[in-house]
N, C-alpha and C positions, 0 to 999 in steps of 0.2 A: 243574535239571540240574547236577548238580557235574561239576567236571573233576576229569579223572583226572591224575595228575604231572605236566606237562608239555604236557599237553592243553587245545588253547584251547575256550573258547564260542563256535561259532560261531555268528553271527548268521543267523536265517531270512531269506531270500532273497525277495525283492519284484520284480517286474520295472514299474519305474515307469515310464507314460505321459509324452506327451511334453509333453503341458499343464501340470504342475508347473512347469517346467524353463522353459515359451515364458513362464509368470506372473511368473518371476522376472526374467527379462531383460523383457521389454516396463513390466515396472511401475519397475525399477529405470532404463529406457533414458527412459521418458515425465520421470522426476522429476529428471531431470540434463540434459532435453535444452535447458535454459536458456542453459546454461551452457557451451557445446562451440564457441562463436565466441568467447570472452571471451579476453582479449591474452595475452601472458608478462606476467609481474611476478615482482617482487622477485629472488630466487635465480634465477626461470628464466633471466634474463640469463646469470649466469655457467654454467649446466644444461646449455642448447642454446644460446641466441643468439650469446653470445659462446666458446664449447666448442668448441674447433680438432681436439679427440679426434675430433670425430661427421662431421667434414665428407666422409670419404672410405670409408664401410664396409669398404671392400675393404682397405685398411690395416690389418689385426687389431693389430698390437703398439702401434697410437697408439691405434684403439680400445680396446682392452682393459687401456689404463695410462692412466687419469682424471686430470687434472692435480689438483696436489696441492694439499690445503686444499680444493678446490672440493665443491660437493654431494654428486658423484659420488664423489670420493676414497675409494680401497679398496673400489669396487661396481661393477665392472666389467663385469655383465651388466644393470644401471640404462643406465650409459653406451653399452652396444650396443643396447639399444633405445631410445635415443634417436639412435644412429648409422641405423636401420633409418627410423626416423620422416623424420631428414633426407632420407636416399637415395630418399624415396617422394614426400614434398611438400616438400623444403626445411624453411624457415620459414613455411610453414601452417599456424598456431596448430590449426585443427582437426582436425587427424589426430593433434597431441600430445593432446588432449581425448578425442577417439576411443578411444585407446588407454588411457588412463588409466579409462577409461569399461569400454573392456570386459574390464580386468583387475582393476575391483572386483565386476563382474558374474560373471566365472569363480569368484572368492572365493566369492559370495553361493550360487552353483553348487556348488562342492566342500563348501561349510558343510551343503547340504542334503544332500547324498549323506551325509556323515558323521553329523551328526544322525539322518538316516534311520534309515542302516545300526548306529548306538550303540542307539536305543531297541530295533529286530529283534533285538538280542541276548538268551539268554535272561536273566530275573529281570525286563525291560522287556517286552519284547513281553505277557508276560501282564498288564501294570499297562495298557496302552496301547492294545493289541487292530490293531485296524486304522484309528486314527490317526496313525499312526507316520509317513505319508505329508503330514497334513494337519497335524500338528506341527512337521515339518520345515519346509516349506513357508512356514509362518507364520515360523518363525526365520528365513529366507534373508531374506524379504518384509521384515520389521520392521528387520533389520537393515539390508540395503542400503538402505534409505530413511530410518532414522534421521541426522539431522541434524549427532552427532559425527561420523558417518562422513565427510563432506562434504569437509573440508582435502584427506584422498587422491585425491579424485576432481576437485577441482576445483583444486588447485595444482598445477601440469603436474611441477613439481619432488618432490613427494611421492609421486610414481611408484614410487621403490623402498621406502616402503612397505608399498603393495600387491603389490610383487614377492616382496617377503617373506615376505606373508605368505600372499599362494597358494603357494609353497614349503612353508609351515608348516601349512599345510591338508595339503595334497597329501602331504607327510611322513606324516603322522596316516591319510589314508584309504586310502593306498598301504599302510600297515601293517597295516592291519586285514585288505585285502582280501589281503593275504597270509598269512594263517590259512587262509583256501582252497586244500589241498593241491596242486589240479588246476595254479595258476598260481600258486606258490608265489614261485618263481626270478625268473619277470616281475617282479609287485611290489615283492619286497624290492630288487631293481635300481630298480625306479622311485621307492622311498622313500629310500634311500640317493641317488642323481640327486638328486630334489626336495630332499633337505636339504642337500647341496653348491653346490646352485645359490641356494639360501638363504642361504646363508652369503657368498656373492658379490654380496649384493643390499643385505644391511642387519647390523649388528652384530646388533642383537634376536633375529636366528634361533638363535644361542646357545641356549637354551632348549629347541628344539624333542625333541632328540634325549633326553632327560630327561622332557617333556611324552609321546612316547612309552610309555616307560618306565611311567610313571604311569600312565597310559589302557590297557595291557595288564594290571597289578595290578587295575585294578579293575575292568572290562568284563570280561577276556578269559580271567581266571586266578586263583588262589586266592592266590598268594604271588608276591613278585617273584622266588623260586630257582624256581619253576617254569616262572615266565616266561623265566629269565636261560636254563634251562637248555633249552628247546624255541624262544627267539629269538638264541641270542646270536649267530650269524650277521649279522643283522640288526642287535643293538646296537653289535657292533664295525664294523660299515658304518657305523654312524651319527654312532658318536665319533672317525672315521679323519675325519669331514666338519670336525672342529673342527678340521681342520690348518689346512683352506683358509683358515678366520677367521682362527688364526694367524700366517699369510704374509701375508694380505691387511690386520692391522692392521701388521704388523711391518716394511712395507715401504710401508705407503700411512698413516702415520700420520694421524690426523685431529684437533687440537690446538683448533685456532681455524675448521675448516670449519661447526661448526652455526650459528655466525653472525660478526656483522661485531665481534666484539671477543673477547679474552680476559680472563677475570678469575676472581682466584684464590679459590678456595672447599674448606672444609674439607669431609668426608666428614658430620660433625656439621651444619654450619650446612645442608649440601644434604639432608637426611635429616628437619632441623626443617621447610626447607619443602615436602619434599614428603609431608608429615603433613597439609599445607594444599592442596596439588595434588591429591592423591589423592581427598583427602574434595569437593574440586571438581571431579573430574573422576566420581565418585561422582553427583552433583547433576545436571550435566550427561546422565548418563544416563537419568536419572528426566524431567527439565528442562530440553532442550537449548537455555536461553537463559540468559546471552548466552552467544554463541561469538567468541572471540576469536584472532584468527591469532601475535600474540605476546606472550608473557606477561613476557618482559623475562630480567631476571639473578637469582641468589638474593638474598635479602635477608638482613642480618644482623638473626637472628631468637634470641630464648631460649626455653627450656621454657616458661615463662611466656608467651610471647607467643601460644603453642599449642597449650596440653596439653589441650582439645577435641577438638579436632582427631585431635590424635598418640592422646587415648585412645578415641575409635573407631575409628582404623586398627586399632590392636591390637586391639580385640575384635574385631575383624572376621575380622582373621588367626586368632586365635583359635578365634574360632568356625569357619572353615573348616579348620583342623586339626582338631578337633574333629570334627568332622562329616565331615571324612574318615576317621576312626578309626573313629565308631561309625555312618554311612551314609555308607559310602564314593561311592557314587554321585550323591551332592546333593554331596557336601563335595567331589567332581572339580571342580564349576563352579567353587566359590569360590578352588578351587588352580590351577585355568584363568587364573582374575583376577592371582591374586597370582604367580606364573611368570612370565604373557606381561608383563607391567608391574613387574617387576624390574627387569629391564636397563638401563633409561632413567629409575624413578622409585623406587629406594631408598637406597641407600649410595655407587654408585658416581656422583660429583659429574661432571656436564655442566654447564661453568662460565656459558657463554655462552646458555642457555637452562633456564631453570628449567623450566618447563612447556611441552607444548604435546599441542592435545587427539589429532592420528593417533596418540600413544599409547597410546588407548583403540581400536586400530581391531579387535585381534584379543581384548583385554579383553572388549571388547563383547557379543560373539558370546554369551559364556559369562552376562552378565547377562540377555542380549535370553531367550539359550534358560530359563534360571532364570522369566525371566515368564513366555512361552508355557506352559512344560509346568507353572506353578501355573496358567493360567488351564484349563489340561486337564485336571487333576486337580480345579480348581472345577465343570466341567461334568461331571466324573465324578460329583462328589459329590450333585449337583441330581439327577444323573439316578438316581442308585441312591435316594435319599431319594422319587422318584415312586414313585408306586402301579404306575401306569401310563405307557405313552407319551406320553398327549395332555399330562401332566402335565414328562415329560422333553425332547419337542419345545420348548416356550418358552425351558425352559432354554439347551438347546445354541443355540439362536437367536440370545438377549439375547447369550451370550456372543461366539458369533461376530462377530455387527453391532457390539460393543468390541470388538475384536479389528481390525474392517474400517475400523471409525471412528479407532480409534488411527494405523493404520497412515494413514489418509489425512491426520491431522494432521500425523504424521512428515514426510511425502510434501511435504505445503505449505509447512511449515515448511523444508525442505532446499531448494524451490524459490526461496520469500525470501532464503537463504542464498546461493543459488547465484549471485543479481541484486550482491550485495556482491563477490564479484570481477567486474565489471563494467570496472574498470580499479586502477592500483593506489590512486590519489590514492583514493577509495572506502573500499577496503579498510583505506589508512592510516588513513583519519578513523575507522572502526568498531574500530579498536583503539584510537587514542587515547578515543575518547566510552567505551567499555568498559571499559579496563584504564588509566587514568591514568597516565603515568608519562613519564619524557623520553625510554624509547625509540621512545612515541607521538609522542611530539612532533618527534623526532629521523625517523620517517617520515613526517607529514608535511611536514615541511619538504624533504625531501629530497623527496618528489613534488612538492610544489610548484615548487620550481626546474626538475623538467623538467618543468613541465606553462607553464613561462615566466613565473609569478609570485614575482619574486623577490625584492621586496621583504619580500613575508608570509613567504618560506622562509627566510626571516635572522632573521625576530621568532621562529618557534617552534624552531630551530636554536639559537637563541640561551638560548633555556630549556632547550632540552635538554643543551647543552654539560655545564656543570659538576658532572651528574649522569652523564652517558652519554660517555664518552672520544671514542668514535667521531663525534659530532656536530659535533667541533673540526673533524677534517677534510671534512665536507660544508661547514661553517659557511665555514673559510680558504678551498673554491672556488669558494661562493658572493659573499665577498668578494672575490675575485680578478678572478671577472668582472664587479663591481662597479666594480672600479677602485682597490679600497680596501687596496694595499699591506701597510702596515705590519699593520694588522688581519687581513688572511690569511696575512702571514709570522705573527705573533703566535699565531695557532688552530693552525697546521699545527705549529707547534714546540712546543706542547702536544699535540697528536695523538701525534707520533710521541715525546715523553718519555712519556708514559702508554701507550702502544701499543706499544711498540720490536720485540715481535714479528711481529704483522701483518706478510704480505706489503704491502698498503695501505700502508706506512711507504715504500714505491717512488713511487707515488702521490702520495706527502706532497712528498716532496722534488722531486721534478720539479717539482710548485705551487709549492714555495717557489723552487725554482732561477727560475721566470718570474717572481715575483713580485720576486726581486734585479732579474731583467734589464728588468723595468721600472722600475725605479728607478736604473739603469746602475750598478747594485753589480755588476760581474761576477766578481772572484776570488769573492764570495759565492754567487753561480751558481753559479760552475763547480763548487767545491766540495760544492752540493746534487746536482748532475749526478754527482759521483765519487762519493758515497757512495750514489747510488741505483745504480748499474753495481757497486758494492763488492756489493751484497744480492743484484742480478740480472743476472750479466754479459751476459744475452744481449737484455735489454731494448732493443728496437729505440728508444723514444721516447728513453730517456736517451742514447743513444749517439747521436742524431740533436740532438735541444737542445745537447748537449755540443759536439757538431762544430761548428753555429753561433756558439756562444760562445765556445771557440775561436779560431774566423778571426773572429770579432768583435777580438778582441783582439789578432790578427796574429797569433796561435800556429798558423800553417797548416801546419806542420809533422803537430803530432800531429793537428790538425783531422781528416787526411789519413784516417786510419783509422777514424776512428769514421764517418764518413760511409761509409767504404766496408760496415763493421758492418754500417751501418743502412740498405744499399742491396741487402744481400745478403737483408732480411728484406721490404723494402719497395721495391723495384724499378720500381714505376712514380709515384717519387716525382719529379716533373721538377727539383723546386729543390734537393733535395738533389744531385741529378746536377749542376748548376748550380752549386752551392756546391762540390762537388770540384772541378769544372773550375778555378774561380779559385784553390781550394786548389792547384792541380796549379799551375797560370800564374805560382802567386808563388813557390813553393818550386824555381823553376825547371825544371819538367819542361811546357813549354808542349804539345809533344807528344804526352805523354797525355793532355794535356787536354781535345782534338777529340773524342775518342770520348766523353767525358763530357756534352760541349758538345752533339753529335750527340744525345744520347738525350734531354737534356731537350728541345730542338727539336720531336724525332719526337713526345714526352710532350703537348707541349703549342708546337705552329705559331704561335700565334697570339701569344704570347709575343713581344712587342719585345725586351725586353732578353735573352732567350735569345739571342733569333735575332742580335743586337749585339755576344754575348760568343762564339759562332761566328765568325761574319765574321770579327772584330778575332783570333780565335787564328791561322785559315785566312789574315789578312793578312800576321800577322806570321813567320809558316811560307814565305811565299810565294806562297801559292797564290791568286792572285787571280781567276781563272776561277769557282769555286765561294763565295767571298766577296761576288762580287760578289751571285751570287741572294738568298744572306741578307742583303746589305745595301740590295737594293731590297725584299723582305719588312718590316723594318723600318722603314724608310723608309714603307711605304705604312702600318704600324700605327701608328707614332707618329711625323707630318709635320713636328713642333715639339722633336725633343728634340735638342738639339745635342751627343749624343754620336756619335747615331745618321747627325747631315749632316756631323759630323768623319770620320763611316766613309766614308761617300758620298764624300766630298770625295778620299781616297785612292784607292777606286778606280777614281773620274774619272780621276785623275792616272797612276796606273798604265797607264791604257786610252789615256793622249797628248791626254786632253779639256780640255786645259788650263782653258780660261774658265769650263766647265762646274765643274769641281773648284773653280775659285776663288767661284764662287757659294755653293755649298754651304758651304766656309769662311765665308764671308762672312755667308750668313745663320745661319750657329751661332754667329757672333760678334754679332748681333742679339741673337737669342735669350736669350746669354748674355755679355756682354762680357768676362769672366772666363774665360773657358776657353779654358787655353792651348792645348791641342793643335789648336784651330782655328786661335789664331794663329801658332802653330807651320807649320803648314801651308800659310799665306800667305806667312810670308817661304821656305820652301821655293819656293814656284813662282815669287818674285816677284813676288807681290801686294800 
């Protein structure tokens, strides 16, 4: 059937049963159900656990503005479902799993409809007959259970992803079905929708509106001017969506959020290696072993180091140009390939991450379906080659049972995969034993400190440093709480010269500010304290250390403020409330110092020396009636400390208890023969 100017191909219409659809989700739900208790790790820390965006739904504008640098940065619909996740179960690892689970299931779901609905079109449906149903099918199947897919599904943090790229399906099948005159208006609104909301999920969806584009030229239409001119309603919906990418990179930049360091890489040297990514990730399809969670930084690489590699990329490119020109319809897959794996694996350098395989998640699709429909057109061929049926029946049998047998390998293989996020120390070890290198080494060392073995997370920290920037600063706090000074002032002051950008460089110096103040360097504190409040004024930690160091050093003056900073973010901090009080008591404002005094009290009762530095404010005000209860509270906490029977001692004396007061002096001058204010106290009454 040709079309006529403007005229699309419409696809024959199928109404599909609901067993395709239950096959998909139960086989794709059974093969991941491993893995739907297994923790947060790595990124998901800063994703959900520690993500102050997700903690209140109902807050749209803290939702909907991801803190910056983080996973989520510039994906503001990622970030609202995981605001959605919180608001249902908190930090219930398995509702993040859940979710993640059935938004590669709705993928596997919209691939089939699309598949479907691609082969029903005509020039297909007559190669295909009434397969069309059982081709698709096999693609959704093979797919969802193939094993590169696995990172999206099983890294709670690679959720937007698969946001994306159900956006990116849903774009593509929402178009098609609006070539159906009857619900024209609906769809083109709901493909126009889906690639907006694409575009709010992951940079990648770029692409989509283009892959459009494409997929109409060659399914739907004889020429792109006759496409342009029977959709461009549709195409100008589509390219309006690349504003939202433009506001959303333009305002949310993402510099250093794909991982924990930056570094600087030419378009050239990121281009040499992903001439080696590609053709690995190529491999990986075929061969989905090993699978490896991080592949590191680019390497400075030459033509020579690669030109294997780099010259079957190009033929490959090649050949799907090619084959789009002269079978536009085989040559869609291979422009499927090389489209959706653009944006993350050609020219444009992501410094902090060379490779990594959900790049392959929407790639995939286009290979998996490349195999199914040769392995349909092999049992096309068997069968016409028969004489007869009895002769065609074997055929399509052997093929299917491959087909069934593949996919259960897939299936197994993604379930071993799924056992390796199990925790993150795991996960670290299978990229270190996999991909060698120090930023292997550099996780696991870092799991290992929190898993409380610290001494090993110092040995492989220690290898990974002087190749990996970022493993200075795991390395300085593992030092630190080591005990070992000089050695973690020395790694953090390499951290932050090799890093200067990282937010982490906040981090840095806080470490080092404790690590002066354990060594009573305090102008060298305080100065690490100033210039981490210079990077981040509103950082509660720096402005709290500061205030201490500070009134460590009698500066209670400015002390005064930064506690107050750090009490306006951190309010049920009892010793900071404690630390102003005496800030307030020596800068001469003893007066406001009760209500400071009062709240660490309330914070924490049980507190002797709160309850000490009340009394002693409340005595020196006057007020002895209310002194007194905190100073028998203390008194019953800590029986032996003679500052707290110097309190006692007054207000015996206050109360006319004379003897009774002179005891309490007496025994704090036991206690401590040195301390004046009790002998102070004796020669007051007489003693």
């Amino acid at each position: 059937m040709a079309s006529g100017a403007g005229l699309a191909r419409r696809p024959t219409t199928q109404v599909t049963s609901w067993w395709p659809l239950a096959a998909i989700v139960v086989v794709g739900a059974l093969t991941y159900a491993n893995g739907l208790w297994h923790p947060f790790i790595f990124d998901d820390f800063g994703t959900v656990v520690l993500n102050p965006q997700i903690r209140n739904l109902w807050d749209v504008a803290r939702v909907f503005a991801p803190l910056a640098e983080s996973p989520v940065a510039g994906r503001p619909l990622v970030n609202l479902s995981f605001a959605i996740n919180y608001a249902i179960g908190g930090l219930h690892v398995f509702g993040y799993h859940v979710v993640n689970l059935a938004l590669h299931l709705c993928c596997a779901l919209v691939a089939f409809g699309l598949v479907r609905r691609t082969l029903d079109t005509p020039g297909l449906s007559a190669v295909f007959g009434r397969r069309t149903t059982a081709i698709a099918l096999a693609v959704a199947i093979v797919w969802s259970v193939h094993p590169l897919t696995s990172e999206v599904v099983d890294y709670i943090t690679q959720r937007s992803e698969s946001m994306m790229a159900l956006c990116y399906l849903l774009t593509l099948y929402a178009s098609l079905r609006a070539v159906d005159p009857s619900r024209r208006t609906a769809w083109l609104a709901a493909a126009v929708v889906a690639s907006a909301a694409g575009m709010a999920c992951k940079e990648s969806m770029v692409s989509a509106p283009l892959m459009v584009a494409l997929y109409d030229r060659v399914f739907l239409y004889d020429s792109l001017r006759q496409a342009a001119r029977s959709r461009w309603r549709l195409y100008v919906g589509l390219g309006t969506t690349w504003l939202v990418l433009a506001v959303l990179l333009a305002s949310h930049p993402r510099t250093s959020s794909a991982g924990f360091a930056t570094t600087p890489v030419s378009v050239w040297t990121y281009l040499l290696n992903q001439s080696q990514m590609v053709t690995h990730y190529l491999r990986l399809a075929v061969w989905p072993h090993p699978l490896v969670l991080d592949y590191g930084w680019s390497q400075a690489l030459t033509i020579a180091d690669v030109w294997p590699q780099a010259c079957l990329v190009v033929a490959l490119v090649m050949a799907a140009v090619v084959a789009f020109i002269v079978r536009p319809r085989a040559g869609f897959l291979g422009l499927w390939v090389i489209v959706t794996l653009a944006p993350t694996s050609s020219f444009v350098p992501v410094g902090s991450e060379v490779g990594a395989e959900r790049r392959m998640y929407l790639p995939l699709i286009a290979l998996v379906t490349l195999a199914v429909i040769g392995v349909a057109l092999a049992q096309g061929w068997f069968e016409r080659r028969s004489s007869d049926t009895r002769g065609a029946t074997p055929a399509r049998v052997s093929l299917t049972v491959t087909l069934v047998l593949l996919t259960a390998t897939l299936s197994a293989t993604t379930v071993a995969r799924n056992r390796e996020y199990a925790s993150a120390l795991t996960m670290a070890r299978t990229v270190l034993a996999r991909w060698p290198g120090p930023i292997g080494d550099d996780m696991v060392g870092t799991e290992l400190a929190r898993a409380g073995q610290h001494a090993e997370a110092i040995q492989y920290l220690r290898v990974a440093a002087p190749s990996y920037p970022p493993a200075h600063y795991n390395l300085g706090s593992e030092l630190l709480a080591a005990g070992r000074f000089d050695e973690a002032i020395a790694e953090l002051q390499t951290f932050i010269q090799d890093e200067p950008q990282l937010s982490t460089t906040v981090s840095a110096r806080l470490l080092m500010g404790r690590a002066f103040e354990a060594k009573q360097r305090w102008p060298e504190a305080i100065a690490q304290f100033r210039l981490a409040l210079a990077k981040d004024p509103l950082n509660p930690d720096a402005h709290g250390l500061l205030a201490q160091a500070l009134a460590t050093t009698q500066a209670f003056e400015e002390s005064i403020g930064h506690y107050q900073a750090f009490l306006a973010q951190r309010p049920t901090d009892a010793g900071a409330w404690n630390g102003l009080g005496i800030a307030l008591v020596a800068t001469g404002r003893a007066v406001e110092s009760i209500p400071a005094f009062r709240q660490a009290v309330d914070l924490e009762p049980r507190n002797a020396h709160f309850q000490a530095n009340l009394a002693r404010a409340l005595i020196d005000q006057g007020d002895m009636a209310e002194a007194a209860g905190h100073v028998q509270q203390a008194v019953a906490l800590t029986p032996s400390d003679p500052a707290v029977l110097e309190l006692l001692g007054r207000v015996l004396e206050s109360q006319g208890r004379i003897e009774e007061a002179r005891r309490a002096f007496q025994q704090a001058l036991r206690l401590d023969p040195s301390y004046e204010p009790a002998r102070e106290g004796l020669r007051r009454i007489g003693g």
